[in-house]
N, C-alpha and C positions, 0 to 999 in steps of 0.2 A: 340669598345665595350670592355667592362672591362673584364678582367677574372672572376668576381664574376658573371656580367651580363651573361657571356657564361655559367659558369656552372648551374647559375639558370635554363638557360634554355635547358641543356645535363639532369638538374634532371628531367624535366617533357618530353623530347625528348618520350619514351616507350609511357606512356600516349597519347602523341596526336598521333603517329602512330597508335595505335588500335583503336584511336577514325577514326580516318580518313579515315581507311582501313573500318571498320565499314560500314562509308558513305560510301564507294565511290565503295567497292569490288572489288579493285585492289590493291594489295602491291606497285608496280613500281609507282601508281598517289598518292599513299598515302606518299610515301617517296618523292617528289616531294613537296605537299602539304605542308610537315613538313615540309621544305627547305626554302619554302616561307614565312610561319609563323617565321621562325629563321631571314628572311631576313626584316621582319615587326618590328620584336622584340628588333634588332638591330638598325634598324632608331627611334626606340620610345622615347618619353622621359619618362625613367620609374621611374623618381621622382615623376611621377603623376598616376604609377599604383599602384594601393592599397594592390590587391589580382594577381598576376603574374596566377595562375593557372587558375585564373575565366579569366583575359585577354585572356590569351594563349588558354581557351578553345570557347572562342565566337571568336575571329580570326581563329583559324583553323578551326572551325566550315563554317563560313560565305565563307573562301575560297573555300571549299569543296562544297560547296550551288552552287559556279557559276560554277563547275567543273561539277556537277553533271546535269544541263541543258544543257550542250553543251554535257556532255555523250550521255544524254537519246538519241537526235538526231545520232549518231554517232551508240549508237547500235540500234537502227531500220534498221540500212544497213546492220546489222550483216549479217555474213553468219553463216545459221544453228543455233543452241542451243546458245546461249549468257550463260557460267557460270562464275566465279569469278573466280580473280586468288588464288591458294591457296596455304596456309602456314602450313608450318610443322610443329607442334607443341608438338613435343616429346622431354622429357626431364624435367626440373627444368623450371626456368624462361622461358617465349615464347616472340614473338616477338609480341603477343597480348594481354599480360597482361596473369594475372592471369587467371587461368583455371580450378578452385578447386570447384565450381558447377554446377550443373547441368542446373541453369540457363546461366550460363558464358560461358559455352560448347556452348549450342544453341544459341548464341548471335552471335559466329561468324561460326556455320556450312553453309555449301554450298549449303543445303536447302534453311533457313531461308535469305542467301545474297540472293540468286536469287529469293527468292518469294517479295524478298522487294522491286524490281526492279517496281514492279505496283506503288508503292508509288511515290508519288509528292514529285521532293524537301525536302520541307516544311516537311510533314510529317511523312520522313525518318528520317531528324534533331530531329524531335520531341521524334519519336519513338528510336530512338539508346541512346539522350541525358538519357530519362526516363528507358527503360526499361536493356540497358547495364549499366549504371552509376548512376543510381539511384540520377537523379537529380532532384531536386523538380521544378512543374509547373511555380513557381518563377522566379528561377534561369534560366529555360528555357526561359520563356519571357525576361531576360533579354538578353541571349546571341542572344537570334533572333530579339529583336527588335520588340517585341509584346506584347500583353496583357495575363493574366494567364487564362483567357475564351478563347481567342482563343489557347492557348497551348493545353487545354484540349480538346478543338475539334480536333484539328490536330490530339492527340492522339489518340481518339477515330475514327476520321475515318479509321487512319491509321489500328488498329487491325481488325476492320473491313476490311478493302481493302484485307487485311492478309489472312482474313476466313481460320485460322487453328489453333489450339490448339497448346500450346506451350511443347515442345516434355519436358519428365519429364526425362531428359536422367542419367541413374546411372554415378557417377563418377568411381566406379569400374565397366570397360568394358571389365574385363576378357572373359566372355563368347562370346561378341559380338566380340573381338579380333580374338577368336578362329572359331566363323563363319565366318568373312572377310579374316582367312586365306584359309578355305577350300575354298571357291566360287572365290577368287583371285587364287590360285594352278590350280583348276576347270577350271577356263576361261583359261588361259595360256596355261595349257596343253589339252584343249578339251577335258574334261572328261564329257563327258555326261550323267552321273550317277550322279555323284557327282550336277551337275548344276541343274538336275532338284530334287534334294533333299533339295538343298539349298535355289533355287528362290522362291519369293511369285508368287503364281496364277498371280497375277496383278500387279506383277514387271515392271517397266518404266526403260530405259535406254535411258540418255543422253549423247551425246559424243559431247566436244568442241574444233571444227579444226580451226575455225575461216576461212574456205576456202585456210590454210595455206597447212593442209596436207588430207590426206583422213578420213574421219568422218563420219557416217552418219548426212544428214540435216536435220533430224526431228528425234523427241523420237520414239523410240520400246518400243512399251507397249503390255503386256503378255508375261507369262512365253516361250509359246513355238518359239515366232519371235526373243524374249532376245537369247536364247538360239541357234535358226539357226545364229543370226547377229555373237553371241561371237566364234561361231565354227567357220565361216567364217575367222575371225581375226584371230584365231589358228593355220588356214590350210595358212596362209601366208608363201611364205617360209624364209619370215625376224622373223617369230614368234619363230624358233627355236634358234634365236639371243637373245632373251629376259629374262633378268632377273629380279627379282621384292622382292624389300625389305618392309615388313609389319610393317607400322608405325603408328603414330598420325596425323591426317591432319586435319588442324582448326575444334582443340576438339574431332576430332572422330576416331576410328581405319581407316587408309585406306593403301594405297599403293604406291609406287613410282618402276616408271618402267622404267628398263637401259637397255640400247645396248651398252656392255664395260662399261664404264665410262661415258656417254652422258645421259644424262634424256632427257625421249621422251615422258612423261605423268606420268598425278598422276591420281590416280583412288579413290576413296572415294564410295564404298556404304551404304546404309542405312540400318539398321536392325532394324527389330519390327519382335516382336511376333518368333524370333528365327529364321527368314529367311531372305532372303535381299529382301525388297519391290523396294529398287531402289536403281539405279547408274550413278555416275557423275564422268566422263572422261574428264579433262584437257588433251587436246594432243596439240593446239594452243601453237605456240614455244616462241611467244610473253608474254602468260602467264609463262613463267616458269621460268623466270631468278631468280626470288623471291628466288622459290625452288631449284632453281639448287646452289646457292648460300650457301644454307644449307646442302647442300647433306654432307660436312667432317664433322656434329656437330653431334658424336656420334650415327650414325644410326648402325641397329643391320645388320648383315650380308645379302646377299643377297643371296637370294633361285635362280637358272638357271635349 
C-alpha cells in the first residue's frame, strides 16, 4: 500500500472507531474492527473507489453487522448486568469524535449503548448511521444494501424498541459535575447523609463484573437497597485502599477508581432533576484496558 493510500486511511482512522464503538459498545472490538477495515482497504483496488469515506464507512459498518450477531449470542451467557466498555472522554479531541452537543453526548453515554442492546443488527446500523452521523435514508440504504423504505422502517422500529426520549443533556455540566462528586465521595466513604440527599427515590444501580470479580447479579433499584449495597462496598476493608479521580466518561461527568496506580472500575451515574436517578459500574477487568490506557492523558488529581 502507498504512503498516500495509508494516510488516506490514518485521516478517516477517529471516524470509523466512533462509528464502531457506536455499534458494537466495546473499545477493544471496535479497535479490532478498524484493523480489519484497514486490512480490506489495503487489498482493495482503490482506482475504483470513488468516495474513500462512503467505502470505509459501508465496510466497517457491514463488519461490525457480523460482529454484533455472534455478540448478541455471547452476551446472553453474560454473567450479571451486561454494560459497555467505557471511554474517557475528558479533554479536547476524544477518541469518539466530537462531543460539542447535546445530542453527541447521548450518542455514545452508557445509558443509551446498553438500552440499544434490544436492537436487531440491522436496526442498530440504521439507528447509529441516522441519528449519530446524520446520514441520509439514502446513503443508509446504500451502505447496507437495502432500500430507503426499509431504512426508514428499520429506523423507526428501532426508536420504538428504544421507548425513551432522548436525554436533552446540557453541554455545560458544571452543576451535574458537582453532584457526581458529592455521591462519588458519599459512596466511597459511606456517608450516609450525604447518599440519601443525593439519590433519587427510584435510583437503579448496575454494577458490571462480568463473573470476573464481585458485583452484584442483578440491578438495586430504590434509594434505600442503593444505599445498604454502596455501604456494604465502603465497609470493605480493600475500600479504605481506594481512590477515585472525577472525570468525563462517554460524554458525562463520572469516575474512575484506583488502588495505587491500577484501575479497578469506572463509575458513571446519571443525573436528572439534581439527583442521581442511576448508576453504572464497569469493575469487569476485561472491560477496562480501553480506560486504563488513558488514565496518563491529563486526568485531574486523585481524591483518596
Amino acid at each position: 500500500m502507498t504512503t498516500e493510500a495509508a494516510a488516506e486511511f490514518e485521516s478517516h482512522r477517529p471516524r470509523l472507531f466512533s462509528l464502531a464503538y457506536r455499534l458494537l459498545g466495546s473499545a477493544s472490538e471496535a479497535e479490532d474492527a478498524v484493523q480489519d477495515t484497514y486490512l480490506r482497504w489495503s487489498a482493495a483496488d482503490r482506482e475504483a473507489i470513488r468516495t474513500p469515506v462512503a467505502w470505509l464507512t459501508k465496510v466497517s459498518t457491514n463488519l461490525c453487522l457480523n460482529r454484533l450477531t455472534s455478540a448478541r449470542a455471547r452476551r446472553e451467557r453474560y454473567v450479571g448486568p451486561w454494560l459497555p466498555e467505557p471511554v474517557l472522554t475528558h479533554g479536547g479531541e476524544t477518541a469518539l469524535g466530537p462531543l460539542e452537543t447535546s445530542l453527541q453526548r447521548e450518542s455514545v453515554s452508557l445509558a443509551l449503548l446498553t438500552v440499544m442492546e434490544r436492537l436487531t443488527p440491522a436496526e442498530r446500523a440504521v439507528f447509529v448511521l441516522r441519528e449519530a452521523f446524520e446520514h441520509s435514508h439514502r446513503e443508509i440504504a446504500a451502505v447496507l444494501g437495502i432500500d430507503e423504505a426499509h431504512s426508514r422502517q428499520l429506523h423507526r422500529r428501532a426508536r420504538e424498541q428504544l421507548g425513551r426520549p432522548r436525554r436533552q443533556l446540557p453541554v455545560d455540566s458544571g452543576q451535574r459535575r458537582k453532584i457526581v462528586e458529592l455521591f462519588i465521595a458519599a459512596a466511597v466513604e459511606g456517608d450516609l447523609a450525604s447518599l440519601e440527599q443525593v439519590l433519587a427515590a427510584d435510583v437503579v444501580a448496575w454494577s458490571d463484573g462480568g463473573g470476573e470479580v464481585s458485583a452484584a447479579r442483578r440491578p438495586v433499584g430504590g434509594r434505600e437497597k442503593v444505599i445498604r449495597y454502596l455501604l456494604g462496598l465502603a465497609a470493605r476493608p480493600e475500600a479504605a485502599l481506594v481512590c477515585f479521580r472525577v472525570t468525563e466518561v462517554n460524554g458525562e461527568p463520572g469516575a474512575v477508581l484506583l488502588m495505587g496506580d491500577a484501575l479497578f472500575g469506572v463509575i458513571v451515574p446519571e443525573v436528572s432533576d439534581g439527583r442521581v436517578g442511576a448508576v453504572r459500574t464497569v469493575l469487569n477487568p476485561g472491560k477496562l484496558g480501553f480506560a486504563t490506557a488513558q488514565l496518563g492523558q491529563n486526568l485531574p488529581p486523585a481524591h483518596c
